[in-house]
C-alpha positions as CSV (number, residue, x, y, z in Angstrom):
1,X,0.0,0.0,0.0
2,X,3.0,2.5,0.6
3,X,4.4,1.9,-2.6
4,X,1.3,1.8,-4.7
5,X,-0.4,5.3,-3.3
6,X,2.3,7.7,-4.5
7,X,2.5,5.7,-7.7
8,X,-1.5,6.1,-8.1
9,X,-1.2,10.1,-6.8
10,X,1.5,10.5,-9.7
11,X,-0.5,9.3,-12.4
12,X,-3.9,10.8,-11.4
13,X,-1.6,14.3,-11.1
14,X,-0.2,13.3,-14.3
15,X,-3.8,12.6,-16.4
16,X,-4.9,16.3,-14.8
17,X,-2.1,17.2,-16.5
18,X,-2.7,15.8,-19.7
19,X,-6.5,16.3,-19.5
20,X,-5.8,20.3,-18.8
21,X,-3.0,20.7,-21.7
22,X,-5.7,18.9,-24.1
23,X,-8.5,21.8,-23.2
24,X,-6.0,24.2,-23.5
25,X,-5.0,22.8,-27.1
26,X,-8.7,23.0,-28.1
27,X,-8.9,26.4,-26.7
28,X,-6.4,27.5,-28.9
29,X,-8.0,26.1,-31.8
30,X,-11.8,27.5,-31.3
31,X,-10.2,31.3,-30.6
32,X,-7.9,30.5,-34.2
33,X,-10.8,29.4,-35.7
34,X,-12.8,32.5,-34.6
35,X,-10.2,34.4,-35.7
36,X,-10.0,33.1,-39.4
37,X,-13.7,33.8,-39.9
38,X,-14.1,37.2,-37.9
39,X,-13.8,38.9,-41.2
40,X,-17.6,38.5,-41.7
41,X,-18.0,41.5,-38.7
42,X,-16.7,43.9,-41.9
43,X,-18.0,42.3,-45.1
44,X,-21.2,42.9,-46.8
45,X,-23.5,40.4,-47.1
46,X,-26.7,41.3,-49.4
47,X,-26.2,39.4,-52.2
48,X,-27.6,36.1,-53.9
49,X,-29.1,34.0,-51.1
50,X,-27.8,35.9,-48.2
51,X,-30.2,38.7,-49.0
52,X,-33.3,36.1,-49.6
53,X,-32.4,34.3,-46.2
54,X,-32.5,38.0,-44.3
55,X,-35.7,38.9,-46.0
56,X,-37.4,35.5,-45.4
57,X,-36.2,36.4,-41.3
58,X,-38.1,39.8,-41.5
59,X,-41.0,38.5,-43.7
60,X,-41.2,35.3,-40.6
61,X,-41.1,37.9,-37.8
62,X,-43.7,40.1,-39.3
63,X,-46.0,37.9,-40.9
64,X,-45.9,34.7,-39.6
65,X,-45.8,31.4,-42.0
66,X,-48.7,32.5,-43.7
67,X,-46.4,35.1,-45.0
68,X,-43.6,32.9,-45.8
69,X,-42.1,34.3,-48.8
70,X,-40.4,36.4,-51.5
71,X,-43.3,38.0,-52.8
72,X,-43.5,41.7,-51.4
73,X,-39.8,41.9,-50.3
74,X,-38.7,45.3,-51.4
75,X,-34.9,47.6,-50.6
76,X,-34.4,50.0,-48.9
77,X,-31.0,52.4,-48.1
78,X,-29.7,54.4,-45.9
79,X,-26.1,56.1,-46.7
80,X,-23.6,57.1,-44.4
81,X,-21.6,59.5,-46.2
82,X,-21.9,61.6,-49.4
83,X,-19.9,59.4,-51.9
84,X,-22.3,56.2,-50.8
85,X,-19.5,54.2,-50.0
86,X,-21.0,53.5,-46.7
87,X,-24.5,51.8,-47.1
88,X,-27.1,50.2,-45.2
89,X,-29.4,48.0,-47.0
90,X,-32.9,46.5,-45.5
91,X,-36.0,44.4,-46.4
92,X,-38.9,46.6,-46.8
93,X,-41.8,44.6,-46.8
94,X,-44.7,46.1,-49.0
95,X,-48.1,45.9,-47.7
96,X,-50.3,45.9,-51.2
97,X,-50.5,42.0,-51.8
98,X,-50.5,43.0,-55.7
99,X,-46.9,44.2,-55.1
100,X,-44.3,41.5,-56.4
101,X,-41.4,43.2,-54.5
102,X,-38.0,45.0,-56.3
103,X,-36.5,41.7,-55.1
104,X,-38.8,39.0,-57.2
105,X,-38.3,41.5,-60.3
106,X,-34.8,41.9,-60.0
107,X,-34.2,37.9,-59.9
108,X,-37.0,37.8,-62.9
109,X,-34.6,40.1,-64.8
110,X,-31.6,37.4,-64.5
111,X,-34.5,35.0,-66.0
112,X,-34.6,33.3,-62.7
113,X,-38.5,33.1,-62.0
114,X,-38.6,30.0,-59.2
115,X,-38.7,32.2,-56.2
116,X,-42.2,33.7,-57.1
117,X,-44.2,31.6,-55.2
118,X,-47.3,31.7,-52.7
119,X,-44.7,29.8,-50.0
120,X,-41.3,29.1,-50.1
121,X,-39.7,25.8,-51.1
122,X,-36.7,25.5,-48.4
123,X,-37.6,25.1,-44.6
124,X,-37.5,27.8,-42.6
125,X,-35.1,26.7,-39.3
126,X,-32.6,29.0,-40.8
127,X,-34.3,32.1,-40.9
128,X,-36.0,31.2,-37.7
129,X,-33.0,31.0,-36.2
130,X,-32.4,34.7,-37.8
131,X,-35.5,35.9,-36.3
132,X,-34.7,35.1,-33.3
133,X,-31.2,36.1,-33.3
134,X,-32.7,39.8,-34.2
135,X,-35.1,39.8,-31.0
136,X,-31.8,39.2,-29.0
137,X,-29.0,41.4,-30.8
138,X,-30.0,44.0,-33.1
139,X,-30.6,47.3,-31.5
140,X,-33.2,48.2,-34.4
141,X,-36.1,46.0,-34.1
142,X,-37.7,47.2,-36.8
143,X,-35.6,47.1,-39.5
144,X,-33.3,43.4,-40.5
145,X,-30.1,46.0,-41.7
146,X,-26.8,44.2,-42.7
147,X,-24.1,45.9,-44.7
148,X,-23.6,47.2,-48.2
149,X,-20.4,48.2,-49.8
150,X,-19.5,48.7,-53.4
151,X,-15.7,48.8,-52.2
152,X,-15.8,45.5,-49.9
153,X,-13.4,45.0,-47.6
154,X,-12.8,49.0,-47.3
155,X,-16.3,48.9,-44.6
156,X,-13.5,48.1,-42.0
157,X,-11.8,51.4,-42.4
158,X,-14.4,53.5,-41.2
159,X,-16.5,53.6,-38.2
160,X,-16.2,49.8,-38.1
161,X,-18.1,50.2,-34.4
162,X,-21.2,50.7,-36.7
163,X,-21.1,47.2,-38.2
164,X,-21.0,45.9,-35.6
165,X,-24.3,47.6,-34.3
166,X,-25.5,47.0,-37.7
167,X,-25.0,43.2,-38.5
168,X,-23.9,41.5,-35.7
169,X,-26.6,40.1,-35.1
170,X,-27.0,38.7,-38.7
171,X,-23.4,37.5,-38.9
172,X,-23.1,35.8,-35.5
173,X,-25.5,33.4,-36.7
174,X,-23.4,31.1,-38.9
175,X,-20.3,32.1,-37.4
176,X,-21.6,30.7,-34.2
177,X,-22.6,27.0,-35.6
178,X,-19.2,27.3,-37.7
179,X,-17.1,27.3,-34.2
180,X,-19.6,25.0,-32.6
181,X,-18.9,22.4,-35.4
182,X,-15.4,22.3,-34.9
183,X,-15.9,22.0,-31.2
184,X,-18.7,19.1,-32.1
185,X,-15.7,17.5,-34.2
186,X,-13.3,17.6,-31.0
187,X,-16.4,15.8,-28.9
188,X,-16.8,12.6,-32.1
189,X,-13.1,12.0,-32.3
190,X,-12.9,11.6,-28.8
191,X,-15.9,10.0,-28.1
192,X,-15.3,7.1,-31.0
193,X,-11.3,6.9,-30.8
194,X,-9.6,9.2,-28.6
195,X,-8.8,13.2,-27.1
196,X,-5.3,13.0,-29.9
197,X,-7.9,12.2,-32.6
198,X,-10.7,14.8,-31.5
199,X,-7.8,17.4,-31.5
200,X,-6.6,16.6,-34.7
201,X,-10.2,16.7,-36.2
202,X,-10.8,20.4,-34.8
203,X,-7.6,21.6,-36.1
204,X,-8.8,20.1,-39.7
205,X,-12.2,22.2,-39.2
206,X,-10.7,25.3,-37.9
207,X,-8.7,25.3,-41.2
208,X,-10.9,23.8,-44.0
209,X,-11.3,26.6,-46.5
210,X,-14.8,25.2,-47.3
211,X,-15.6,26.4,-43.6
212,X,-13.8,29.5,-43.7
213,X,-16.0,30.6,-46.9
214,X,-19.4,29.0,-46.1
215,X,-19.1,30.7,-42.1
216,X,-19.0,34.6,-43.3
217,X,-22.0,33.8,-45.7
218,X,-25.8,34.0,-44.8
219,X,-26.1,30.5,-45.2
220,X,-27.8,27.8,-43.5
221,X,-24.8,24.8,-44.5
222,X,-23.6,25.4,-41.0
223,X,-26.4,25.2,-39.2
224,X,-27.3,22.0,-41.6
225,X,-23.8,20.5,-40.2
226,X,-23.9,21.0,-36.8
227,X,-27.1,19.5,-36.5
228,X,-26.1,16.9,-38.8
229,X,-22.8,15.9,-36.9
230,X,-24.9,16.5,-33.2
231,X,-27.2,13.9,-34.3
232,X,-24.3,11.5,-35.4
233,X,-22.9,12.0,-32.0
234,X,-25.9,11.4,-30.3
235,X,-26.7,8.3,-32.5
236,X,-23.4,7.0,-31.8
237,X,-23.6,7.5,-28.0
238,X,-27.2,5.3,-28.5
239,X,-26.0,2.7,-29.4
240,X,-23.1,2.5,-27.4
241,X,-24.8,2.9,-24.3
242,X,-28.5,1.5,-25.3
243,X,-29.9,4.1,-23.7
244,X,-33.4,5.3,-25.7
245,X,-33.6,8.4,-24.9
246,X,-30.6,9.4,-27.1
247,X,-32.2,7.7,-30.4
248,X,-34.8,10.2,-29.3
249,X,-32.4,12.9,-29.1
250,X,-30.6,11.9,-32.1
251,X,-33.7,12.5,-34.2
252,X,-34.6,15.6,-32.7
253,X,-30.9,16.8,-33.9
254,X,-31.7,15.4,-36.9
255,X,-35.2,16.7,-37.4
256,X,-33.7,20.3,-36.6
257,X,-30.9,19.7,-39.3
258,X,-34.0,19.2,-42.1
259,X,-35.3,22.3,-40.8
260,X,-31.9,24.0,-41.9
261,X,-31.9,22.1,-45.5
262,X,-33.9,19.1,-46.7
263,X,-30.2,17.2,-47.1
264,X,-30.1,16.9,-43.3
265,X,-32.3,14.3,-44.1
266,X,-29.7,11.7,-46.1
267,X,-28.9,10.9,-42.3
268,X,-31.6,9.0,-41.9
269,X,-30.9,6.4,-44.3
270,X,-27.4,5.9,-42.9
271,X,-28.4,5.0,-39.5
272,X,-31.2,2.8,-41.0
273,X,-28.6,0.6,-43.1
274,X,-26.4,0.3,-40.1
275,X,-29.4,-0.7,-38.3
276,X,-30.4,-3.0,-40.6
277,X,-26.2,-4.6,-41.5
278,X,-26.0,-4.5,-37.7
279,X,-29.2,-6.6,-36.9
280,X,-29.2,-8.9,-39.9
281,X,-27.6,-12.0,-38.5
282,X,-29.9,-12.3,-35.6
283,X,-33.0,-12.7,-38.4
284,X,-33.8,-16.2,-37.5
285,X,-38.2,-15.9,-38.1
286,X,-40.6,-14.1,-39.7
287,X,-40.9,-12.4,-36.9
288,X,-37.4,-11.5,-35.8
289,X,-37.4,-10.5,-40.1
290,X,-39.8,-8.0,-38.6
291,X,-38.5,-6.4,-35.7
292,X,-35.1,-5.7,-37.6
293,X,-37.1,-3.7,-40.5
294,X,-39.0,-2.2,-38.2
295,X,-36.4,-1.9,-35.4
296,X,-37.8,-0.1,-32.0
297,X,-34.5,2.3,-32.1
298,X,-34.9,3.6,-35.4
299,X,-39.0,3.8,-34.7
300,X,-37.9,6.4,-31.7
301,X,-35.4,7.9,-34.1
302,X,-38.0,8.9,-36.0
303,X,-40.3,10.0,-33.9
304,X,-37.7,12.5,-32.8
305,X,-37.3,13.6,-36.6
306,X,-40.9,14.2,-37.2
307,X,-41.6,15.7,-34.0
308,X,-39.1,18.8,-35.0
309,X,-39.7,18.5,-39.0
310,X,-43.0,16.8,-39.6
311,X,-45.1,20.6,-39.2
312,X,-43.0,21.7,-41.9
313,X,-43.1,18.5,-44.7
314,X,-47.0,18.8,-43.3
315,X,-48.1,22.7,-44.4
316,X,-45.5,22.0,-48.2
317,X,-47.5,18.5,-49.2
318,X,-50.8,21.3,-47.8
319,X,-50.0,24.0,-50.1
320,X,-48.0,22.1,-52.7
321,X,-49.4,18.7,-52.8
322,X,-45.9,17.0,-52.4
323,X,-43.7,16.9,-49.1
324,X,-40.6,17.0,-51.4
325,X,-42.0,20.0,-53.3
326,X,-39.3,21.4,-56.0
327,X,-40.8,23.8,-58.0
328,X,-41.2,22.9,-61.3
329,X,-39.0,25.9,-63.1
330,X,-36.1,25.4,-61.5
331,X,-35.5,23.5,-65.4
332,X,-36.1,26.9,-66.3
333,X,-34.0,28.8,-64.1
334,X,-31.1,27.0,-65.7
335,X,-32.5,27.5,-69.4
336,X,-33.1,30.9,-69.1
337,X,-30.8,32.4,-66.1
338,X,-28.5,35.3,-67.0
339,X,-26.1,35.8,-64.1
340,X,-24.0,33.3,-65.4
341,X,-24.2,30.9,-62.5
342,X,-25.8,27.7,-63.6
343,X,-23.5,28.0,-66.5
344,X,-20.6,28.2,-64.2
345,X,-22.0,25.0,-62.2
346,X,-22.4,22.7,-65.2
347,X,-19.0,23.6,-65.9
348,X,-17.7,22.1,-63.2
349,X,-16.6,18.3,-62.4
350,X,-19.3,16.2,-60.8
351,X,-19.1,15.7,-57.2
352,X,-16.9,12.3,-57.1
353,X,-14.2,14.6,-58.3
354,X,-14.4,17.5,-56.7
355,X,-15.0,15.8,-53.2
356,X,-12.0,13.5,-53.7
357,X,-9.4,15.4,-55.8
358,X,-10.8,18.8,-55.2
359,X,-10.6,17.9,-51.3
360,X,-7.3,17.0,-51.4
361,X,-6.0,20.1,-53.0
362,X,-7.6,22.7,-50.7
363,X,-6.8,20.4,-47.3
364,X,-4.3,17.8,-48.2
365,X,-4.7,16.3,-44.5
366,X,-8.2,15.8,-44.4
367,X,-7.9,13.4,-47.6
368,X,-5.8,11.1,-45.2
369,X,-9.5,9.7,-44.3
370,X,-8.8,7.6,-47.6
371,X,-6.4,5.6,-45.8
372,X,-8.8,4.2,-43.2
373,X,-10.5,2.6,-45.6
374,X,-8.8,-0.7,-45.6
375,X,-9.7,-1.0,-41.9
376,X,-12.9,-0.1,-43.1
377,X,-13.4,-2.7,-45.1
378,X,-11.8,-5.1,-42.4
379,X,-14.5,-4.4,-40.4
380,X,-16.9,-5.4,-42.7
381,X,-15.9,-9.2,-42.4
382,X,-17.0,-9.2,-38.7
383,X,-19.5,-6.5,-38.5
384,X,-22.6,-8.4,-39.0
385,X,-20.9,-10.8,-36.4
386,X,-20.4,-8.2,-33.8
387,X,-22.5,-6.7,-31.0
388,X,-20.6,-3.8,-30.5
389,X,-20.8,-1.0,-33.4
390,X,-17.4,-0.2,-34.8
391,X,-16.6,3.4,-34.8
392,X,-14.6,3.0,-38.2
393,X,-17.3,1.5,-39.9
394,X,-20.0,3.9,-38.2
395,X,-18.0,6.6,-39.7
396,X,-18.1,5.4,-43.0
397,X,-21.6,4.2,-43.5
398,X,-22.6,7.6,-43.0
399,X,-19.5,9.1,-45.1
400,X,-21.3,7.1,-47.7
401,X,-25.0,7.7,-47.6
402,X,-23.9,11.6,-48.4
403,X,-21.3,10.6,-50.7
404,X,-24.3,8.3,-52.6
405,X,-26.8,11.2,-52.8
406,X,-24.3,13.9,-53.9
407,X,-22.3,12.3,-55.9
408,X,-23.6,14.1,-59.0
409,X,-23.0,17.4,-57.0
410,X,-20.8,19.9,-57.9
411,X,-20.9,22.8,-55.0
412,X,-18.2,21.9,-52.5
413,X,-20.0,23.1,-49.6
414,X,-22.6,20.5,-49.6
415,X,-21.0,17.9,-48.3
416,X,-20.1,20.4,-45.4
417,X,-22.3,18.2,-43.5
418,X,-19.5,14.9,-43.4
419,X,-16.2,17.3,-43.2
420,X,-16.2,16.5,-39.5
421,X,-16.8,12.6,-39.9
422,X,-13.7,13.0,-42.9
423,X,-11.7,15.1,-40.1
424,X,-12.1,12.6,-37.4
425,X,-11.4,9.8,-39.7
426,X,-8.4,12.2,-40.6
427,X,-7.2,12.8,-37.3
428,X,-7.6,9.0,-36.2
429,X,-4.6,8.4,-39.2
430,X,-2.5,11.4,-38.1
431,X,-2.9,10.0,-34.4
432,X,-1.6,6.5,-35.9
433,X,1.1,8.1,-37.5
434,X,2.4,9.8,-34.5
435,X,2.6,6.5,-32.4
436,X,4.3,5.0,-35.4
437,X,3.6,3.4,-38.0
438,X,5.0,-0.2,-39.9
439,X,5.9,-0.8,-43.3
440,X,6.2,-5.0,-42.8
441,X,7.7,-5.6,-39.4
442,X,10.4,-2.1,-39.6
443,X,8.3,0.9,-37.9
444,X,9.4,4.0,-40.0
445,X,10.9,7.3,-37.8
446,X,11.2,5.2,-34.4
447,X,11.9,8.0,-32.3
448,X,8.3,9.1,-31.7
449,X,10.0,12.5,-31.3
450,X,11.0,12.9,-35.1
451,X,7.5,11.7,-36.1
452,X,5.8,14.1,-33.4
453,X,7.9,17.0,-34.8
454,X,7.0,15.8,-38.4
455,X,3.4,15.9,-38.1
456,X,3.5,19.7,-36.8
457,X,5.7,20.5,-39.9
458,X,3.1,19.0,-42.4
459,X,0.3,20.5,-40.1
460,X,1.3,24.0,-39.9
461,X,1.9,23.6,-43.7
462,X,-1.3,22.7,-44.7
463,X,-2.5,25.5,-42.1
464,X,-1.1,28.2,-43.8
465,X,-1.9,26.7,-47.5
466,X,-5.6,25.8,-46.5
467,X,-6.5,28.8,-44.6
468,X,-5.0,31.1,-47.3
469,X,-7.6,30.1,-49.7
470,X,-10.4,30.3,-47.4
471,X,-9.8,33.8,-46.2
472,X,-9.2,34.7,-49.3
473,X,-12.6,33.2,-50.8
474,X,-14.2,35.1,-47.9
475,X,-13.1,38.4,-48.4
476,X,-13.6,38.2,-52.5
477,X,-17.0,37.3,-51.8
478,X,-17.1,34.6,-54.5
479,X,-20.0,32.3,-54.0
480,X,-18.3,29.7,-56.0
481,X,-15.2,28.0,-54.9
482,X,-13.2,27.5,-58.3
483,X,-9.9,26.0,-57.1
484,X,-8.5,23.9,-58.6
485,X,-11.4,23.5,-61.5
């Protein structure tokens, strides 16, 4: 007993130790990653969807569902110096119901004619989310103002306090799920593999240029991600631990994601396949056949999904007579469109390029999820065997529902939603790596000191190369993320 106390006080002072330097590790990383995306404080932001999303917020808080819509929506200004170099621009919402809105006719004018419709076709969590953001932060209740500059970045050379009066409350938004994903990217790496791996996987979020871009945008893609990697989380936890209540949770998360963007709902067929691979070899009756298809997990999964998201697929199938309602001239909007931009989008490589090759040049080390594959596959032998879910093969079951439904895609941010699965998968190889790694039975860089001091070389590397393209898509504005097609 003498001997083993101080031995057991060392090592518990030791893992304080070790648990304290991790938090400070991730501390550093959620203040860098705020950092890298605090230029949305000075940029503009009415433009293209960002100016729909912050009129469909003002159209919510003054109208209600009913009033869900682009119809109406007109622009107002209000300049802040006599050259107009400073501008505020608002919604003004138009009272005659015979008024279209300057913003309908505007987007007729590009030959885009989609939006005009009696309710709008995306959900509305995101500007709900804006709406309330407003009530909390904007010292004008009245009026949903964000910034307007014809010289762009030169907004932060003057009076930049005003900005932040004027659209903090708009900009906070995204930027606030943006940090909370890379913190929810630190929480799945540790919870399926370890604290090394959940620190690598924040670090590849803080600096993934597709997060960088998409965070000082008016978009809902963050907001669709977080959700998106909560529920995963959650999910994951479920069946870990068997406990219900977190399939319940997990659709909830899930059901909120939908709200953000109808892809949040690709989730759902992951987790059923696992589910189903998972449960498969205990199918031994018709009725056993039964209970795996229409498994009592997945049955309170859902119930959590349609609980947050079934009002909403409810009042489109109402008014539209479809839950999956896409308006029928969105064919047109690509026939007829003038801006340019669904020119620019067939242009491009389909998404099996862009989210492998494309990937690799803009964050070389969060392609390193390739290499997990072959334990991936491993897996597979045993899986239907096994009780016990394995996080590798978790991982990549729902890497691979997204993949499979956006595979024709070419917009890099839409597979925002599996960056931090790709991250942690990521992070679990760099982690590897640093403990050393065998080619046949000679381990390569024995000294775990060369290989430690390796991995920061190649990390601060593809730091500086990855987060140079994201600030730089940022404060161009670009909508479109060209490199390398």
């Amino acid at each position: 007993m003498k001997l083993t106390f101080p031995i057991q006080l060392f090592s518990s002072i030791k893992s304080k130790k070790k648990t304290i330097f991790f938090y400070f590790l991730l501390t550093i990383i959620l203040l860098s990653a705020l950092w890298l995306r605090s230029t949305t404080f000075w940029l503009p932001h009415w433009v293209g969807d960002q100016s729909q999303y912050i009129s469909l917020a003002d159209k919510l808080d003054k109208q209600g569902i009913k009033g869900f819509n682009l119809q109406g929506v007109n622009v107002g200004f209000i300049d802040f110096d006599p050259k107009k170099i400073i501008r505020i621009v608002y919604p003004v919402i138009s009272d005659d119901p015979n008024d279209k809105g300057q913003m309908l006719r505007t987007l007729e004018q590009a030959g885009i004619t989609y939006y005009d419709q009696p309710f709008y076709h995306k959900p509305y969590g995101f500007p709900g989310v804006l709406m309330f953001s407003h009530e909390i932060f904007a010292p004008n209740k009245e009026m949903y103002t964000v910034v307007h500059c014809i010289f762009g970045t030169y907004v932060k050379t003057i009076r930049p306090e005003m900005f932040l009066k004027c659209q903090f409350w708009v900009v906070i938004v995204p930027l606030f799920f943006s940090i909370g994903l890379v913190f929810l990217s630190y929480l799945l790496g540790n919870i399926i593999f370890s604290r090394e791996a959940g620190i690598y996987a924040a670090f590849l979020m803080a600096i993934n240029p597709i997060d960088i871009m998409t965070s000082q945008k008016i978009w809902a893609d963050d907001m669709l991600a977080f959700f998106v990697c909560l529920a995963v989380i959650l999910f994951f936890k479920a069946i870990r631990s068997d406990k219900k209540i977190f399939f319940l949770l997990s659709g909830l998360a899930c059901g909120v994601s939908v709200l953000a963007k109808q892809t949040g709902g690709y989730l759902v067929f992951g987790i059923y396949l696992l589910l189903l691979l998972n449960g498969v070899k205990r199918v031994k009756s018709f009725g056993s056949f039964m209970g795996l298809i229409f498994d009592s997990r997945f049955l309170l999964f859902l119930v959590g999904l349609f609980l947050m998201c079934g009002h909403w697929f409810y009042t489109i199938y109402k008014i539209y007579g479809n839950p999956l309602y896409i308006p029928g001239s969105v064919a047109e909007g690509f026939a007829n469109d003038m801006t340019g931009w669904f020119k620019a989008l067939r242009s491009r490589p389909p998404g099996y390029i862009l989210f492998t090759v494309g990937l690799t040049y803009l964050c070389p080390l969060l392609s390193l999820y390739f290499l997990s594959l072959k334990e991936f596959f491993m897996k597979i032998k045993c899986f239907i065997k096994e009780k016990e879910v394995s996080g590798i093969l978790f991982l990549w079951i729902i890497l691979l529902t997204f993949f499979l439904f956006l595979i024709k895609n070419n917009e890099y941010r839409r597979i925002l939603p599996v960056f931090p699965i790709m991250a942690v998968l990521s992070g679990y190889i760099l982690e590897k790596t640093r403990k050393g790694w065998m080619i046949g039975k000679v381990k390569i860089f024995s000294d775990h000191r060369v290989r430690t001091v390796l991995i920061l070389l190649i990390c601060s590397i593809c730091m500086i190369w990855s987060t140079s393209i994201g600030i730089d898509a940022a404060i161009t504005r670009v909508s479109l993320l060209k490199k390398p097609f």
